[in-house]
C-alpha positions in Angstrom: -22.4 39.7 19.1 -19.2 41.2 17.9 -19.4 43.9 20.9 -20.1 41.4 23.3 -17.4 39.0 22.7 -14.7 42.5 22.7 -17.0 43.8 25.9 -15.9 40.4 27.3 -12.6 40.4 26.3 -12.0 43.7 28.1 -13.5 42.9 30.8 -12.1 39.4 31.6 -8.7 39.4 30.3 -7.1 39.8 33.9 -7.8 36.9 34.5 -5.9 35.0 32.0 -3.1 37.3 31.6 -2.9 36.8 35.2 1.0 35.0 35.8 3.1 38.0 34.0 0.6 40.6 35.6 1.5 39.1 39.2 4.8 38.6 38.0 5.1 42.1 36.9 4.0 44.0 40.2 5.6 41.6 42.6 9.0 42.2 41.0 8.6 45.8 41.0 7.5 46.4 44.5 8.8 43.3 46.0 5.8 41.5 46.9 5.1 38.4 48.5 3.1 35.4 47.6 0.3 36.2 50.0 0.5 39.7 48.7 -0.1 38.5 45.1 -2.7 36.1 45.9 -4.6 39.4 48.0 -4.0 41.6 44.9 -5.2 39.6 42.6 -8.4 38.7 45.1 -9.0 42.5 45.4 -9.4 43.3 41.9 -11.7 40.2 41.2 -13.6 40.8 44.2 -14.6 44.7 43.2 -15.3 42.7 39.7 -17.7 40.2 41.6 -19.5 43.1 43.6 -20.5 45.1 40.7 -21.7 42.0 39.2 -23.3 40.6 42.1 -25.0 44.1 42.3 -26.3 43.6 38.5 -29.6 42.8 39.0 -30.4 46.2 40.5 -28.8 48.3 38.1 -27.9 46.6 34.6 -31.9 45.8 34.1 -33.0 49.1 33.4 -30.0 50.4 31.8 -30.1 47.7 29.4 -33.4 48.0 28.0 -32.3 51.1 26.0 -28.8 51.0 23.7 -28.2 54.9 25.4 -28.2 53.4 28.4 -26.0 50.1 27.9 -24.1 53.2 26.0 -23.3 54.8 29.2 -22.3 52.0 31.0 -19.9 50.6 28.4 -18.3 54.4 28.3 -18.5 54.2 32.1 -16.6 51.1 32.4 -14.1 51.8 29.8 -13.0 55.2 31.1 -12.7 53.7 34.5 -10.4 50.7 33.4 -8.6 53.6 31.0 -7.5 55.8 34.3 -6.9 53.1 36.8 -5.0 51.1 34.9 -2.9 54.1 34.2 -2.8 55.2 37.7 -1.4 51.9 38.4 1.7 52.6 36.9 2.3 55.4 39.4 1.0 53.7 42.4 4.7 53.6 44.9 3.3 50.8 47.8 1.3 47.9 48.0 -1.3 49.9 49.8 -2.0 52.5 47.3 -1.8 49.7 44.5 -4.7 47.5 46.4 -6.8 51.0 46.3 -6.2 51.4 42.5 -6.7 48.1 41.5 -9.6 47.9 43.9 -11.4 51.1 41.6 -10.7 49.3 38.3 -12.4 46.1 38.8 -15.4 48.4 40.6 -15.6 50.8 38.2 -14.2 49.7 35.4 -14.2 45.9 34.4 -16.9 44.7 36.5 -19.1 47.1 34.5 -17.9 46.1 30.8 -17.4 42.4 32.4 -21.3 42.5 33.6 -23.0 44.2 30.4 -20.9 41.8 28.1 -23.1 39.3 29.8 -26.5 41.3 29.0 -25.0 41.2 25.2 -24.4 37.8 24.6 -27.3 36.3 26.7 -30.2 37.8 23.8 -27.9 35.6 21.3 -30.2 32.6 20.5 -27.1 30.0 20.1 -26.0 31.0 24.1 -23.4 28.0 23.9 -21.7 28.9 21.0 -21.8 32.7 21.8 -19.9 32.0 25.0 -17.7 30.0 23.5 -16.4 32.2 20.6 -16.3 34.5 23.2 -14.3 32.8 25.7 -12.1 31.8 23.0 -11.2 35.9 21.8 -10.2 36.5 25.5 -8.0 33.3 25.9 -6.3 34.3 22.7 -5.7 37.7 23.7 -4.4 36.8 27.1 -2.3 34.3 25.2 -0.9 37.1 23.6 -0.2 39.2 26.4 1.5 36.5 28.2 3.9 35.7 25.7 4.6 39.6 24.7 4.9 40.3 28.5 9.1 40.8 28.6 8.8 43.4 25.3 5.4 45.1 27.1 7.8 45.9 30.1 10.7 47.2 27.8 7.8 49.5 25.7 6.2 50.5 28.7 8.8 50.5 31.8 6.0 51.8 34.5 3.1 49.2 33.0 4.2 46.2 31.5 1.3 43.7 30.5 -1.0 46.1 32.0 -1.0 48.4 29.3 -2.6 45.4 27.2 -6.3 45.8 29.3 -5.4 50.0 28.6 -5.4 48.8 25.0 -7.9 46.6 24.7 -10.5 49.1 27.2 -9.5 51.7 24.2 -10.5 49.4 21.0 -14.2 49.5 22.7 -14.6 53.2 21.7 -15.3 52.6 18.0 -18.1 49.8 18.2 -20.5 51.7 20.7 -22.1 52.5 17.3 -23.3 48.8 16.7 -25.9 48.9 19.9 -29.2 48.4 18.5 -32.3 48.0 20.6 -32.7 45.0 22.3 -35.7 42.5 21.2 -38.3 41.5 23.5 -39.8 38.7 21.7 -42.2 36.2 24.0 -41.2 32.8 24.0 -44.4 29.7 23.7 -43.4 27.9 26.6 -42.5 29.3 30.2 -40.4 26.8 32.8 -42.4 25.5 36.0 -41.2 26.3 39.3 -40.1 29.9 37.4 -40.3 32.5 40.3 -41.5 35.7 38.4 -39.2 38.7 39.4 -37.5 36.9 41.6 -35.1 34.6 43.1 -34.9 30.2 41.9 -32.9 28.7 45.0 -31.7 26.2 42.7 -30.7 29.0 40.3 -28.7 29.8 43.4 -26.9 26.6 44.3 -25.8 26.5 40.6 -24.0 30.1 41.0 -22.0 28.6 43.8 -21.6 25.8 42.6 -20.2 27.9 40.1 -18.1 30.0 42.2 -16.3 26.9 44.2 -16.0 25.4 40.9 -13.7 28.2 39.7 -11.5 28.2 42.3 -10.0 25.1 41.5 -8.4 26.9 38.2 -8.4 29.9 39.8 -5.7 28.7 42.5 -3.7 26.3 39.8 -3.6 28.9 37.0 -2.9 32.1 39.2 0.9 30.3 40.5 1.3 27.8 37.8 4.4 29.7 37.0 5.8 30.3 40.3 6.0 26.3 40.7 7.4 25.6 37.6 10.6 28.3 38.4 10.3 26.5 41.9 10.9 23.1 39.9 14.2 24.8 37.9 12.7 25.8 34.5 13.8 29.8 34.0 11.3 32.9 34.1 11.4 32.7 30.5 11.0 29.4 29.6 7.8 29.1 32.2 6.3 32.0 30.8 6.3 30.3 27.1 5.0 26.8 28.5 2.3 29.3 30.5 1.2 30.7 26.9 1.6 27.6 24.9 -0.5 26.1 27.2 -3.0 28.7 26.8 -3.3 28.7 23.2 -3.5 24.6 22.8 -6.3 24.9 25.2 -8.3 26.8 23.2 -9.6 23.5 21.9 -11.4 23.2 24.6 -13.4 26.0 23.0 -13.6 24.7 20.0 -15.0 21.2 21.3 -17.8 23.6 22.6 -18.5 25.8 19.7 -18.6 22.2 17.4 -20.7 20.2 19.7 -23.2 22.7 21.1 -25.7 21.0 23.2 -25.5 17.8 21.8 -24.2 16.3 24.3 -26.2 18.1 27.2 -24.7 20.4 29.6 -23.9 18.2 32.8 -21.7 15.6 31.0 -19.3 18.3 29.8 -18.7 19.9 33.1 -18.3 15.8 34.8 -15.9 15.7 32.3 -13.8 19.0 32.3 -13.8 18.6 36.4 -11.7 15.1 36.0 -9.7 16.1 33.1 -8.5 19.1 35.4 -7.5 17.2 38.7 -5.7 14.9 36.5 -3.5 17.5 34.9 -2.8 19.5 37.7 -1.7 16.4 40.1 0.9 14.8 36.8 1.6 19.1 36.6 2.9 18.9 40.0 4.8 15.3 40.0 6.1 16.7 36.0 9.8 18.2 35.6 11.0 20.0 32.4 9.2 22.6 30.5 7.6 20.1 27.3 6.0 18.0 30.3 4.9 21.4 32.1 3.6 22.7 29.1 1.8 19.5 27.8 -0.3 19.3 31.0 -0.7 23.0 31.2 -2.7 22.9 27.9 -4.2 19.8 28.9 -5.4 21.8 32.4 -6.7 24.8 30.1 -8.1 22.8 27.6 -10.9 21.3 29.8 -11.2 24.6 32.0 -12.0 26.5 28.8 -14.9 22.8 27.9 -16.0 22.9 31.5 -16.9 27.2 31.3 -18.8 27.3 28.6 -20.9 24.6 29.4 -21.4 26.0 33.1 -22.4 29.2 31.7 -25.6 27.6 30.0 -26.4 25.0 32.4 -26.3 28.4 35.1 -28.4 30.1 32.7 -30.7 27.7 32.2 -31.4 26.6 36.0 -33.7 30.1 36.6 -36.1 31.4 33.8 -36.4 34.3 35.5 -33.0 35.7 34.1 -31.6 36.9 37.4 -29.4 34.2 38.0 -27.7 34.6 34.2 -27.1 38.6 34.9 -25.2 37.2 38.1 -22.3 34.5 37.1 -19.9 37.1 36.4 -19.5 37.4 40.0 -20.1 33.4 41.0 -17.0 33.5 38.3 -15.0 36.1 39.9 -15.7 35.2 43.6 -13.9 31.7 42.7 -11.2 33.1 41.2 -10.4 35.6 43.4 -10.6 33.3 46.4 -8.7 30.7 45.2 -5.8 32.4 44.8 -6.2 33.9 48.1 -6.7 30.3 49.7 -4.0 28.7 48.0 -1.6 32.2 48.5 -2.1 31.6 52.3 -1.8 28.0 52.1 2.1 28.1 50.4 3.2 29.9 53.0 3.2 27.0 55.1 2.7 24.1 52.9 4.7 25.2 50.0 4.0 24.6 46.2 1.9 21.3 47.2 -1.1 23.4 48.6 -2.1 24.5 44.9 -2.8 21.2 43.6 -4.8 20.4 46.9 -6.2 23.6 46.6 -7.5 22.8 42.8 -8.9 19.2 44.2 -10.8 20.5 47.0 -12.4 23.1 44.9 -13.1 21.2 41.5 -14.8 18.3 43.4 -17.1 21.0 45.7 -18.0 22.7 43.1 -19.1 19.6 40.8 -21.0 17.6 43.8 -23.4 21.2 44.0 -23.9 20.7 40.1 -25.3 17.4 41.0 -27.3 18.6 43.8 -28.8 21.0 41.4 -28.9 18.5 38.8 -30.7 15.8 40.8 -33.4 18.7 41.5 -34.1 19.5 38.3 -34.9 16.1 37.7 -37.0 15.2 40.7 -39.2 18.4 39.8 -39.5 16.5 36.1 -37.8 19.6 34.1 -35.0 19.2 31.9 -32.6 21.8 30.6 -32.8 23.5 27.6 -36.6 23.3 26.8 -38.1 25.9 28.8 -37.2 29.7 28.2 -39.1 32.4 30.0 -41.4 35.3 28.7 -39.7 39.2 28.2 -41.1 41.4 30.2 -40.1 45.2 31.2 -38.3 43.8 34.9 -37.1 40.8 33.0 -36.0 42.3 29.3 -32.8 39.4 28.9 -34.7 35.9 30.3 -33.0 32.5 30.1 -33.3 30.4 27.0 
């Protein structure tokens, strides 16, 4: 599990170091806000595609710890180089091209097999959430260390923190062991063997939608608290403050397990977000900004981990777990670009609107799949499908 949570780590830290990373590259090349919000979809998009591809090439490679071996070196090199070569990249053009490679290459390989890893863990709730919690914590980290990591590193910034991290992967390739391919007693109805559940389907974009709401608020939180007078510096410390409270939105998960089923959790992280990100936008001073920031994160971080098992749990076939990295990164890739576009024209307003529109989308196709589930008399978390050689990582 220990590789899986870092494999994670590496491979979705972007994501939350995301503000001093777009803050970083738009200073030095003078970018615009629809540039950032196209940069930051870019990378998340090549990150979706090799995820979305998954299915076709994770299965067999996984079945053998050589071949989750290669993939893990193949990933890591990648995100090694290109985030290197980002630090020499002199337009806008050529940085979309690099950035494009590592989330292809690199992070949506590591990102994608981290998944593979921590979906044979029996306790799936509480391996995501340790999980989630190691990769807030570092992106925490990288936030607030942002202003030193450009004085260290002139040419890379924050961005030589995924260099690191893609580095620290090298020494625990060693821990692979052979994956188990122990039969479960009891096989879900309405399973579709080798194939594709359409409710598995809905709930990965329900999924997606669902993560653009925090994908728009978090990606220019800090651009509208410098637009409401609090300094670059002082935003970036309610950004990470905020962070590293909401990590007990993590720790509400890891406690509570299933206890309280899966559907609740994610009803309850969906409100909890719209109400923080509409008092965010109405809030002035940085102790108000950073209350409601950890507030936001808090029930973003309850909400994912809950959505990762309920997603996992909607198709015993498996297929549908192998491909939420890219329902994840679809959402937070398009977000941004949505609410990028929208500022332009609407000004700081549109991410809030943004955040509503997407939270409540996303939540009313969890209760479409939901309502399925129990109109076909299954209920989640019983039911866990058989190994087999196409299906080697099932549901359960």
């Amino acid at each position: 599990m220990l590789l899986g949570g870092l494999l994670y780590v590496a491979g979705s830290t972007i994501f939350y170091m995301m503000p001093p990373y777009l803050a970083f590259l738009g200073g030095r090349l003078s970018l615009d806000p629809g540039q950032l919000g196209m940069l930051a979809a870019v990378e998340s998009l090549a990150i979706a595609i090799t995820s979305l591809l998954g299915p076709f090439w994770i299965g067999r490679a996984a079945r053998h710890p050589e071949g989750r071996r290669i993939c893990i070196v193949v990933g890591a090199v990648a995100c090694v180089a290109g985030n290197l070569a980002t630090g020499f990249a002199g337009s806008f053009q050529m940085l979309l091209v690099a950035r494009f490679l590592v989330g292809l290459l690199g992070e949506g390989v590591i990102y994608t097999t981290s998944f593979v890893i921590l979906g044979a863990v029996r306790d799936i709730d509480r391996a995501f959430a340790i999980a989630l919690t190691a990769a807030v914590v570092y992106g925490a980290a990288v936030t607030a260390i942002s202003g030193t990591l450009e004085h260290v590193f002139p040419a890379l910034g924050p961005i030589s923190a995924l260099v690191g991290i893609a580095l620290a992967v090298f020494p625990f390739l060693g821990w692979l062991t052979p994956a188990a391919k122990t039969p479960a007693a009891v096989v879900a109805p309405a399973a579709v063997p080798g194939g594709w559940n359409w409710v598995g389907i809905i709930g990965l974009l329900a999924q997606a939608v669902w993560f653009g709401a925090p994908g728009a608020f978090w990606t220019f939180v800090e651009q509208v608290a410098t637009d409401k007078g609090v300094p670059s510096g002082t935003a970036e410390m309610a950004v990470s403050f905020g962070e590293l409270t909401g990590l007990l939105g993590c720790v509400v998960a890891a406690l509570l397990g299933n206890r309280l089923g899966r559907l609740k959790p994610i009803v309850v992280a969906t409100a909890g977000m719209i109400m923080a990100a509409i008092v965010y936008q109405l809030s002035d001073g940085a102790v108000a900004l950073a209350a409601f920031l950890a507030i936001f994160y808090g029930f973003w971080n309850y909400g994912t981990v809950y959505q990762m098992s309920f997603v996992t749990e909607l198709d015993a076939s498996g297929r549908t777990a192998v491909a939420m990295p890219a329902a994840q990164v679809f959402g937070l890739s398009f977000g941004p670009y949505v609410a990028g576009r929208l500022i332009l024209g609407h000004g700081d307003g549109a991410v809030t609107a943004s955040t509503i529109v997407f939270a409540l989308t996303g939540l009313g196709l969890y209760l479409i799949c939901f309502a399925r589930q129990r109109r076909a008399g299954r209920h989640l978390g019983k039911f866990r499908a058989p190994a087999t050689d196409d299906n080697p990582y099932p549901a359960g």
